[in-house]
C-alpha positions in Angstrom: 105.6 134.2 88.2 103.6 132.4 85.5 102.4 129.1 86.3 100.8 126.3 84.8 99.3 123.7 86.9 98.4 119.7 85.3 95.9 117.1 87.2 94.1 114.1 86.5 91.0 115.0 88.0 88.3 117.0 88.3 87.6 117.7 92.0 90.8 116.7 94.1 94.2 118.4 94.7 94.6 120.8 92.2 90.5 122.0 92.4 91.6 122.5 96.2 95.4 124.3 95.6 93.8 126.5 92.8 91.6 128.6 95.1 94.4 129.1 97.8 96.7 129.9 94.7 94.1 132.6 93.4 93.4 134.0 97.0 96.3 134.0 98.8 99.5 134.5 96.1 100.3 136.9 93.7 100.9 133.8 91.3 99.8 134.3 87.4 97.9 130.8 86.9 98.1 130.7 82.7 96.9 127.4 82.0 94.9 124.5 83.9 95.2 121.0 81.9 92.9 118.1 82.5 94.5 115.0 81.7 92.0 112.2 81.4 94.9 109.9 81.5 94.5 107.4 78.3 96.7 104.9 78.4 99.5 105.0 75.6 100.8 101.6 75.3 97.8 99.6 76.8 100.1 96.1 76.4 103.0 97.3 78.8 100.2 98.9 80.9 98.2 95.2 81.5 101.9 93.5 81.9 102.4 95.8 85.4 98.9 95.6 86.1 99.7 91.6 86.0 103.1 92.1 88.1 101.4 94.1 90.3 98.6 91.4 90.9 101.2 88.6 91.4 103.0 90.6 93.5 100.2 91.4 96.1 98.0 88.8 95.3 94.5 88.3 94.4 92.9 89.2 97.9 95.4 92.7 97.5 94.1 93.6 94.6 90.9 93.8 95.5 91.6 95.5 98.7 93.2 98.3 96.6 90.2 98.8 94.6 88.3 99.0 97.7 90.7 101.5 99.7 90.4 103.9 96.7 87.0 105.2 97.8 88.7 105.9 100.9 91.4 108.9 98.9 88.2 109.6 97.3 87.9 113.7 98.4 85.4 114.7 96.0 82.4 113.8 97.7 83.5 113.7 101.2 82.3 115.4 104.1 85.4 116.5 105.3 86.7 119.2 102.9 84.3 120.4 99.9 85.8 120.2 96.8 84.5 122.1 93.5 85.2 121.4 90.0 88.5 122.8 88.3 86.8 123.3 84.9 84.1 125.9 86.6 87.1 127.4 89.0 88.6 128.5 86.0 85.9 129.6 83.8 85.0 131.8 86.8 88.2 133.5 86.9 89.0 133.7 83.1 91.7 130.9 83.7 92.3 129.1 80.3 91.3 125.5 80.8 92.8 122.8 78.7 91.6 118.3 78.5 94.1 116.5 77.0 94.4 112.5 76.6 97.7 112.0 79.0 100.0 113.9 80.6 102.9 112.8 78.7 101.3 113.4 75.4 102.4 115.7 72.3 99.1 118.0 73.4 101.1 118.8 76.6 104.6 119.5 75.3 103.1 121.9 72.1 101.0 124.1 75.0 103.8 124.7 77.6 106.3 125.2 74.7 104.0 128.2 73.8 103.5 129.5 77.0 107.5 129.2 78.4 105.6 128.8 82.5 108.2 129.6 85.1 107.0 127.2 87.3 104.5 123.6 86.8 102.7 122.3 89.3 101.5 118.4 89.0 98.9 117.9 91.3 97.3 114.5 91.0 99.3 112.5 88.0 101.1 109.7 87.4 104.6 109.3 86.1 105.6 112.3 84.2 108.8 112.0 81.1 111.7 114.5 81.5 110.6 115.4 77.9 107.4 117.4 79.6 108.8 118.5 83.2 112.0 119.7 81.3 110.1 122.4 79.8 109.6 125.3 82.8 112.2 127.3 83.5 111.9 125.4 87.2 111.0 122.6 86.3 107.8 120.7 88.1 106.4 120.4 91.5 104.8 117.7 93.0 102.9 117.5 96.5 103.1 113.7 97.6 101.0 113.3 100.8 103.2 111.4 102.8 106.8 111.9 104.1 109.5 111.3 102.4 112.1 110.0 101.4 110.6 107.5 104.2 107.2 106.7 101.8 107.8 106.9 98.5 105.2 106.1 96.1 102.9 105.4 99.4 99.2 106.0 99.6 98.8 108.3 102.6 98.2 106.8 106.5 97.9 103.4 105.6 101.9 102.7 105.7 102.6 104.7 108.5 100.4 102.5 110.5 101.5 99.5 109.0 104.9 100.8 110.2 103.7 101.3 113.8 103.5 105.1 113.5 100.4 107.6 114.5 102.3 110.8 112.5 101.4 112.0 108.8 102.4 114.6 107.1 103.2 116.2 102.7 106.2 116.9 101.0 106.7 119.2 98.4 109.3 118.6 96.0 110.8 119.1 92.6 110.2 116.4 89.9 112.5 114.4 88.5 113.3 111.2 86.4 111.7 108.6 89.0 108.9 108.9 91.2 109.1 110.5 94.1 112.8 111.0 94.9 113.1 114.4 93.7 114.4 117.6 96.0 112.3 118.7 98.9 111.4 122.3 99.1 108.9 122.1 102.3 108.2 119.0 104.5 105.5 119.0 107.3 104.6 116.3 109.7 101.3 115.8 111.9 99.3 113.6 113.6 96.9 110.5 111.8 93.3 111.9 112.7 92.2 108.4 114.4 88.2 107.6 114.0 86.8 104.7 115.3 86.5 103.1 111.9 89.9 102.4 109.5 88.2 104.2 106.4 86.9 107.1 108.1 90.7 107.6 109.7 92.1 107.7 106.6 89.5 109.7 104.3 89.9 112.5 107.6 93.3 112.4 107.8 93.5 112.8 104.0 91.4 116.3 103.8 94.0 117.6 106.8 96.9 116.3 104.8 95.3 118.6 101.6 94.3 121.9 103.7 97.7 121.7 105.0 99.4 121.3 102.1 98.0 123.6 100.2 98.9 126.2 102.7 102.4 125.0 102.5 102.1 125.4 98.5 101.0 128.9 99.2 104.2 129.5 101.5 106.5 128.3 98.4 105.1 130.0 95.8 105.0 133.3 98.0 108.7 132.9 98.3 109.8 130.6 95.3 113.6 131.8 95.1 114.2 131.4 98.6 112.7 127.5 98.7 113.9 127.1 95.9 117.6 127.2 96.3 117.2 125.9 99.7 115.7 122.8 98.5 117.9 119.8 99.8 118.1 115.9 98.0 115.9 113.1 99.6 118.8 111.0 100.4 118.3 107.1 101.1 114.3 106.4 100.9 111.9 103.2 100.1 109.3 102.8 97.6 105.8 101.1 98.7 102.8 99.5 96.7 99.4 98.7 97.4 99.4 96.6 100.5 99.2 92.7 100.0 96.4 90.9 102.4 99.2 90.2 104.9 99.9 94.2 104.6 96.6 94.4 105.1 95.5 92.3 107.8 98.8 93.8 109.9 97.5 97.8 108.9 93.9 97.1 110.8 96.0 95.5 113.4 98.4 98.2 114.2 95.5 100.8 113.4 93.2 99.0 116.6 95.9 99.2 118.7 97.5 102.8 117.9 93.7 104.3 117.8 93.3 102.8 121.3 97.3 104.2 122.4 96.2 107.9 121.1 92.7 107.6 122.9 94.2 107.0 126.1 97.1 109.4 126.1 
């Protein structure tokens, strides 16, 4: 099978899911884009920004700029990740940086390469015109359940929701995000620490190791997942959280840290 994985970052997901591929499949990785993600249409781009900030709220918005250090893997001491560029110069894997992942760039080099399979690993909303293009289509990882937590950052909803389990899905990409077919679903424990940040970051590397083991177990048998893969049903899209959202998250976090200590 010939593969061609896309990301939006350097050390993260893909870096991570690129070594298991390499090691543990007998996968052909043929190309390995960067996409620095430029914004297109920067007007329609600051008009969501500015729903978005309505939405949550001043004090939200700044407590989803400072949660994103927290999905920050790249430096963390949990999991060491190395850089996709050198990962593929080391194994002769043809590395490609584009502007965006729904750019002409994109479409022109999986036209000429016709990849079975595409693996998005750390993007954002990808057109049909691009994920049309494999003969399978596109795979995402989303590192949360679903259809439960769609479009959710990982832990911090679950606890918001009163619950101490995590887990990845891997599914098939379709015209909206998140909702398409699932092809391999785990679900684990939150890895509680004594501080909220420290949870999540920890929890986060075990959601990638595991996940990448079950992206190993796909690709090792594709046909069978595959065709087994079932629709999400019913599910419910989330955001960053609001202050409120927030303030109820380190709430539920204290007291479920403290339920899991003592059980």
């Amino acid at each position: 099978m010939q593969v061609v994985i896309i990301t939006g970052s350097r050390k993260g997901t893909a870096s991570w899911c690129l070594e298991q591929i390499l090691s543990k499949t007998e996968v052909k990785v043929a190309l390995v884009i960067l996409n620095e993600g430029h914004i297109r249409n920067k007007w329609k781009h600051y008009q969501r920004k500015l729903r978005k900030t309505l939405r949550i709220g001043i004090m939200g918005a700044l407590n989803g700029v400072r949660m994103r250090k927290w999905y920050s893997l790249a430096d963390s001491d949990h999991i060491l990740l190395n850089d996709i560029g050198s990962i593929c110069e080391k194994e002769n894997i043809p590395f490609s940086v584009v502007s965006s992942v729904n750019s002409n760039a994109v479409k022109q080099l999986l036209k000429s390469l016709t990849p079975d399979l595409c693996l998005s690993l750390g993007n954002s909303y990808i057109s049909p015109g691009i994920f049309s293009i494999p003969r399978y289509g596109m795979l995402n990882i989303h590192g949360e359940v679903l259809p439960q937590f769609q479009n959710a950052q990982s832990v911090i909803w679950q606890l918001y929701e009163g619950s101490t389990e995590t887990g990845y899905t891997i599914h098939k990409i379709d015209r909206k995000i998140d909702t398409g077919d699932i092809l391999l679903q785990e679900k684990f424990p939150i890895i509680f620490h004594d501080r909220l940040d420290e949870t999540v970051s920890a929890t986060c590397a075990e959601i990638l190791r595991r996940a990448a083991e079950g992206l190993v177990k796909v690709l090792n048998n594709f046909e069978d997942y595959y065709q087994r893969a079932y629709p999400q049903g019913e599910g419910r899209s989330y955001t960053t959280p609001g202050f409120r959202e927030y303030i109820a998250i380190r709430r539920n976090f204290k007291r479920l840290r403290k339920q899991v200590h003592l059980s």
